[in-house]
C-alpha positions in Angstrom: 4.6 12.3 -9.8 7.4 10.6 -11.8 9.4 12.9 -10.7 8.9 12.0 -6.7 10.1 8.2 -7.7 13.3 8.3 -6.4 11.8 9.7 -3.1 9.4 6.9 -3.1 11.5 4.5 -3.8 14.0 5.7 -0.6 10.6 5.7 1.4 9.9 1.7 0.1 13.1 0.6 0.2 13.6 0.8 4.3 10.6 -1.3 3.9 12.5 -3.4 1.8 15.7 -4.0 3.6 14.3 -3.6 7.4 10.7 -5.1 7.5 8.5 -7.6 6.7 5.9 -5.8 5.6 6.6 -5.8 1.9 7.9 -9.7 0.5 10.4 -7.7 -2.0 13.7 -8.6 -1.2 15.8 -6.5 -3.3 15.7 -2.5 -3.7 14.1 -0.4 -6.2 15.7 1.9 -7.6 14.0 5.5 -8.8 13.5 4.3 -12.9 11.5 0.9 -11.5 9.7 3.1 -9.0 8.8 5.5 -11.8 7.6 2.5 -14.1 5.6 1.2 -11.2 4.1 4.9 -11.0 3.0 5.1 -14.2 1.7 1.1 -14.9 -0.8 2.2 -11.9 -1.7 5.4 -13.8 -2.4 3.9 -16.7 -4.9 1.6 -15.4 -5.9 4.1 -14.4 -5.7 3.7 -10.7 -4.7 6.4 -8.2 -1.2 6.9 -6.8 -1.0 9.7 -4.2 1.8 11.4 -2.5 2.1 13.1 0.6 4.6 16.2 1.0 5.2 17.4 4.5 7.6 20.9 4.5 8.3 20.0 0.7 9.7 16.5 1.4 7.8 13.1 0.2 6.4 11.8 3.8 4.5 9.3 2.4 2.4 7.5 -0.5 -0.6 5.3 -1.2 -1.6 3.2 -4.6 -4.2 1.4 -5.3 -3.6 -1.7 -7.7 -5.7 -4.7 -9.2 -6.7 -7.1 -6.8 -6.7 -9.7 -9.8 -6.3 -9.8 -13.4 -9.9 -11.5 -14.3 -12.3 -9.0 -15.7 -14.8 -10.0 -13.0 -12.4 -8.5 -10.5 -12.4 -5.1 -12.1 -14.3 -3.8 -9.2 -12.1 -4.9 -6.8 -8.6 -3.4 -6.0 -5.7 -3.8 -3.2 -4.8 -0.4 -1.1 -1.3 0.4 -0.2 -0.1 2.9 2.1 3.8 3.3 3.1 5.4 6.3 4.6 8.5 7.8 5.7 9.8 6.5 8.8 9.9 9.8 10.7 6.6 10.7 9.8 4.5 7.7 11.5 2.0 8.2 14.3 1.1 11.7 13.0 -2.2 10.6 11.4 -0.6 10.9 7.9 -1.5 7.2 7.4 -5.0 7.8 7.9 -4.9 10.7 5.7 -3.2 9.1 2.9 -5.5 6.0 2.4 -8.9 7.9 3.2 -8.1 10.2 -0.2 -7.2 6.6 -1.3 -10.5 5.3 -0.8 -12.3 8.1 -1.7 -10.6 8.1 -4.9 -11.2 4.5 -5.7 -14.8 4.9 -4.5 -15.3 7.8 -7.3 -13.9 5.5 -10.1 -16.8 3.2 -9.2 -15.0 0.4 -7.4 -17.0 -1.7 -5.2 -14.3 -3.3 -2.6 -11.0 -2.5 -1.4 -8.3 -5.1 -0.2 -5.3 -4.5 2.2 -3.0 -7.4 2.8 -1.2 -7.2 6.1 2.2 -9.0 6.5 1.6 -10.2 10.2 2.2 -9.2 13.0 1.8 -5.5 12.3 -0.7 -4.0 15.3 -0.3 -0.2 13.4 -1.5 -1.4 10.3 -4.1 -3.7 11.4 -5.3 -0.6 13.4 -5.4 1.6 10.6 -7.3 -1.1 8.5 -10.0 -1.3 11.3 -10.8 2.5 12.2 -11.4 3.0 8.5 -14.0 0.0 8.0 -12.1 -2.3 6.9 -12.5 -6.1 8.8 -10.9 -9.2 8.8 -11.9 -11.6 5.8 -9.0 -14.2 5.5 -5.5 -15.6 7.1 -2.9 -17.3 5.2 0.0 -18.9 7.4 3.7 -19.1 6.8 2.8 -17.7 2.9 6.2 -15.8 2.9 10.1 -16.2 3.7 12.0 -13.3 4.7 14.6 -12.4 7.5 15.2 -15.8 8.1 11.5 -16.3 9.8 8.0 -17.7 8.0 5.5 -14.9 7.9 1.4 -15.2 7.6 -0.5 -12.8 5.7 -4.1 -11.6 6.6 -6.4 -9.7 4.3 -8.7 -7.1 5.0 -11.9 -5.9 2.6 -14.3 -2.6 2.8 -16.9 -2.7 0.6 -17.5 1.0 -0.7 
């Protein structure tokens, strides 16, 4: 998997420089993304990668939700992919392994923030369980526009 980071970090980096969907500001480049890969391993958390006709399509990670030891049931699910590779049920895919795989380790809840508005995401969130716990307004600065953020929890 170290060896897909500079892939991944192409994938996250339109998210970067186009979207609002991550808060980073500032590109990644392949040795951070690797680093990023393997402090998630460690944990150990999953990381999974999606390969479509040998190309990295897409990737989901799950991470601590909080440092506090009475969190360590509790994680935050990520799920990016490539741009030409939305709206082919890839998404879905990716963060059902996700969950399953957190769900084996014994975690009990699984958090996905949602830089808003993003109707894909929040649909994604919602056919897989997931509902709507908590809305934070104007929590971020990017693209010269305030943007809220609203979390959504599954319980395993």
């Amino acid at each position: 998997m170290p060896g897909d980071a500079e892939a991944i970090a192409r994938i996250y980096n339109h998210y970067v420089a186009d979207t609002c969907v991550t808060f980073e500001t500032e590109p990644l480049s392949g040795a951070e993304m690797a680093q990023r890969i393997a402090d998630t391993l460690e944990l150990p958390l999953p990381w999974l990668v999606a390969d479509a006709d040998g190309a990295i399509a897409g990737y989901a990670y799950a991470s601590k939700w909080k440092g506090r030891c009475a969190y360590r049931y509790s994680v935050e699910t990520t799920v990016y992919l490539d741009p030409l590779s939305t709206g082919q049920g890839l998404g879905r895919r990716l963060y059902v392994a996700l969950i399953d795989a957190v769900k084996a380790q014994g975690m009990r809840t699984a958090i996905g923030g949602i830089a808003l508005p993003n109707a894909a995401s929040i649909a994604l969130h919602e056919r897989l369980g997931f509902r709507k716990v908590g809305h934070f307004e104007q929590v971020g600065f990017k693209q010269d526009r305030w943007i809220d953020v609203g979390y959504w929890q599954r319980l395993l």
